[in-house]
C-alpha positions as CSV (number, residue, x, y, z in Angstrom):
1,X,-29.6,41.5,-34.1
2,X,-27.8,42.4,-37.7
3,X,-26.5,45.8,-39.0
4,X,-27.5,46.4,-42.4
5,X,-25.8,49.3,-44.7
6,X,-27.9,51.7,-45.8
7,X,-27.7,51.6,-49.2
8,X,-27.5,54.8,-50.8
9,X,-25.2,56.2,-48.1
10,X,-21.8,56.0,-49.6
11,X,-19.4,59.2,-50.3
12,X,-18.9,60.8,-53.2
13,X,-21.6,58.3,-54.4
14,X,-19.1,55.6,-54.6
15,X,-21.5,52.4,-54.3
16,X,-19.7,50.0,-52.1
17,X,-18.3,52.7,-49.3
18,X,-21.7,53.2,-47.2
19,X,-21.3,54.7,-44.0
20,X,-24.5,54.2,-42.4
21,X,-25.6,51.2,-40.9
22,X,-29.4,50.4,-39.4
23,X,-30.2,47.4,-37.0
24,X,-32.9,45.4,-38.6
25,X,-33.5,42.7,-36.0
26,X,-37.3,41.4,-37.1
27,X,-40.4,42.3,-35.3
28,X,-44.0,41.5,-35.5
29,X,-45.1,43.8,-37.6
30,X,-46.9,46.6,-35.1
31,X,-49.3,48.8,-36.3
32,X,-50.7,52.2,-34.3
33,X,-53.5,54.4,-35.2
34,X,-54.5,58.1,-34.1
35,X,-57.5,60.0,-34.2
36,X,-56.8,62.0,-37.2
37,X,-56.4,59.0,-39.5
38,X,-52.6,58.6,-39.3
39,X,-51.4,54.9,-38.7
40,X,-47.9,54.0,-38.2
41,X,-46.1,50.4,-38.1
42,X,-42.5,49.0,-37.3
43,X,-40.9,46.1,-38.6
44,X,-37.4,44.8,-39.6
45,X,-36.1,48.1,-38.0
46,X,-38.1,50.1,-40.0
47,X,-40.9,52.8,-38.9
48,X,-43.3,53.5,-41.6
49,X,-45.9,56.3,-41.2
50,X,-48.6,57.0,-43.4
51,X,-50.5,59.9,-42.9
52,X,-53.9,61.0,-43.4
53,X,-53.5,62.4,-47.0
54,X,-51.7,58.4,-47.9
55,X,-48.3,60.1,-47.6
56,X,-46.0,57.7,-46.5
57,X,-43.1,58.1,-44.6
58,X,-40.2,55.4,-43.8
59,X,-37.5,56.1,-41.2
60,X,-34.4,53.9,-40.3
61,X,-34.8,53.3,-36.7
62,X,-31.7,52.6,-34.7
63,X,-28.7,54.1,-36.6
64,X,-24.9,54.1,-36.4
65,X,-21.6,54.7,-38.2
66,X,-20.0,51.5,-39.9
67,X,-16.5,53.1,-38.6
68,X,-16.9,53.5,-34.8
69,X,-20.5,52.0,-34.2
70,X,-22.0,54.7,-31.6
71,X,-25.7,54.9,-32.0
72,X,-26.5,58.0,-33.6
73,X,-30.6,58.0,-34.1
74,X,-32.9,58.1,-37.1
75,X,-32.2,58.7,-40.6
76,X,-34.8,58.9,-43.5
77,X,-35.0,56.3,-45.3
78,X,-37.0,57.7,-48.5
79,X,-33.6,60.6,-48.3
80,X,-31.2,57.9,-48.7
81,X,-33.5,55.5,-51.2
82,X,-33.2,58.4,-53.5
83,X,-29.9,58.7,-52.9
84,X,-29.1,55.6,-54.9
85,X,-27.9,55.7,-58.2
C-alpha cells in the first residue's frame, strides 16, 4: 500500500503543497459491465467508468488528508487533473 498526492490539489495553486493523498496499491485490472452498455474498471486505486455515450469518468478511490490521514472517501480525479497548472 502507497499514498500518492494528488496532483493538482495544492492551495492557492502552489504546486508542491497538495493536500490530498489517494492509496494506489495495484490491482488486477477488474472490469464490470451493465445492461445499458456502461462498463466500469479499477486499478492502481483508480475507478474508471465509461458510460454508454464513451464518456469517461475517473474517480480516486480511497482518499485522505496528507496532514492528519483519516480516510475521507472519493474525489474526482478529472476535477483535480484540470486543476493542474
Amino acid at each position: 500500500m502507497a499514498w500518492t498526492v494528488v496532483l493538482g490539489s495544492s492551495q492557492a495553486g502552489s504546486p508542491g503543497n497538495e493536500i490530498w493523498e489517494y492509496e494506489n496499491t495495484a490491482t488486477a485490472a477488474n472490469t464490470y459491465s451493465d445492461t445499458v452498455g456502461s462498463t466500469s474498471s479499477y486499478s492502481g486505486g483508480i475507478r474508471t467508468f465509461t458510460h454508454p455515450n464513451g464518456n469517461v469518468q475517473k474517480t480516486y478511490v480511497r482518499c485522505r488528508m496528507a496532514v492528519d490521514d483519516v480516510e475521507r472517501g472519493e474525489l474526482s480525479k478529472d476535477w483535480y487533473d484540470g486543476q493542474i497548472p
